[in-house]
C-alpha positions in Angstrom: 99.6 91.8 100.8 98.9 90.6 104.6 101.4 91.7 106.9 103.1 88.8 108.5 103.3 90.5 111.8 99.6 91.0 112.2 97.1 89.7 109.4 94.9 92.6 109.7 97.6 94.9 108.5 98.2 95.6 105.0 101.9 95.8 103.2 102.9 97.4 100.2 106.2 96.5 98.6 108.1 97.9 95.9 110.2 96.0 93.5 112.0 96.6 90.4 114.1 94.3 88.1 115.9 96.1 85.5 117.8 93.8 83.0 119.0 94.9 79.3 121.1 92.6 76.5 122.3 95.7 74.6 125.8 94.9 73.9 128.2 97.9 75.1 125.0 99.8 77.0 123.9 96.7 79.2 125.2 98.9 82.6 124.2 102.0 81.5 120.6 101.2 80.5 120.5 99.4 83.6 121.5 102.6 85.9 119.3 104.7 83.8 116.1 102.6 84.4 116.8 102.1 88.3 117.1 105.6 88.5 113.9 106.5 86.8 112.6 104.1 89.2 113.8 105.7 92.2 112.2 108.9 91.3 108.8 107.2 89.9 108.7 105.6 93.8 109.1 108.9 95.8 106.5 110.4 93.6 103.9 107.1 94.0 104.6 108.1 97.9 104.1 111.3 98.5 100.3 110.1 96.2 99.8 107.0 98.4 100.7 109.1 102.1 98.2 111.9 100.1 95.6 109.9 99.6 96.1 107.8 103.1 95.9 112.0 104.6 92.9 112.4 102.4 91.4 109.0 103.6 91.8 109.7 107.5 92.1 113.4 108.0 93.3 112.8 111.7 96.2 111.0 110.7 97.4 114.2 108.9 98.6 116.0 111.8 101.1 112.6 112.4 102.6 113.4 109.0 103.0 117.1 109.0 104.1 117.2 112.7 108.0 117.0 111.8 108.5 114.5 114.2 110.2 111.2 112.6 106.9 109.5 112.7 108.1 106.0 110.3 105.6 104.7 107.8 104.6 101.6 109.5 103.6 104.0 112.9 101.2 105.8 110.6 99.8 102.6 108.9 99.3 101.5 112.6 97.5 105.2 113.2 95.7 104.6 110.4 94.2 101.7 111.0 93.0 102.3 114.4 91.3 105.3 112.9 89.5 103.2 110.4 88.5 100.6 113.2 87.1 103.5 115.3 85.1 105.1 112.1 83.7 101.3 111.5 82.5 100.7 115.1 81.0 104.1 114.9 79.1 103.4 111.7 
């Protein structure tokens, strides 16, 4: 979706609702599936920041450097980098 800083920005957001009506396992089906959503969401991640590497080559050196370079830094990166490449082409 459009950022609402800057409409030329893109954000992704990641939401989960876990609910359950199983008498007696309500809670615990509930931590189990927020859990296995955790994990599902650092491993969608490390695929989207992949494919973002893949997709703009010089920001890979941003994410590799060990510097605390936050998401929304690199998204910036990255889109200057694709700005560049279109008023090239």
């Amino acid at each position: 979706m459009p950022s609402q800083e800057n409409s030329e920005w893109t954000e992704c957001r990641r939401e989960a609702w876990v609910s359950s009506g199983v008498f007696g396992f309500a809670r615990a089906l509930q931590a189990f599936g927020m859990e296995r959503f955790k994990k599902n969401v650092q491993k969608s991640v490390k695929g989207f920041n992949y494919t973002l590497s893949r997709l703009y080559p010089a920001m890979d050196t941003l994410t590799h450097s060990g510097g605390a370079v936050t998401l929304r830094q690199r998204a910036k990166t990255a889109s200057k980098i694709a700005a560049s490449v279109v008023a090239t082409n």
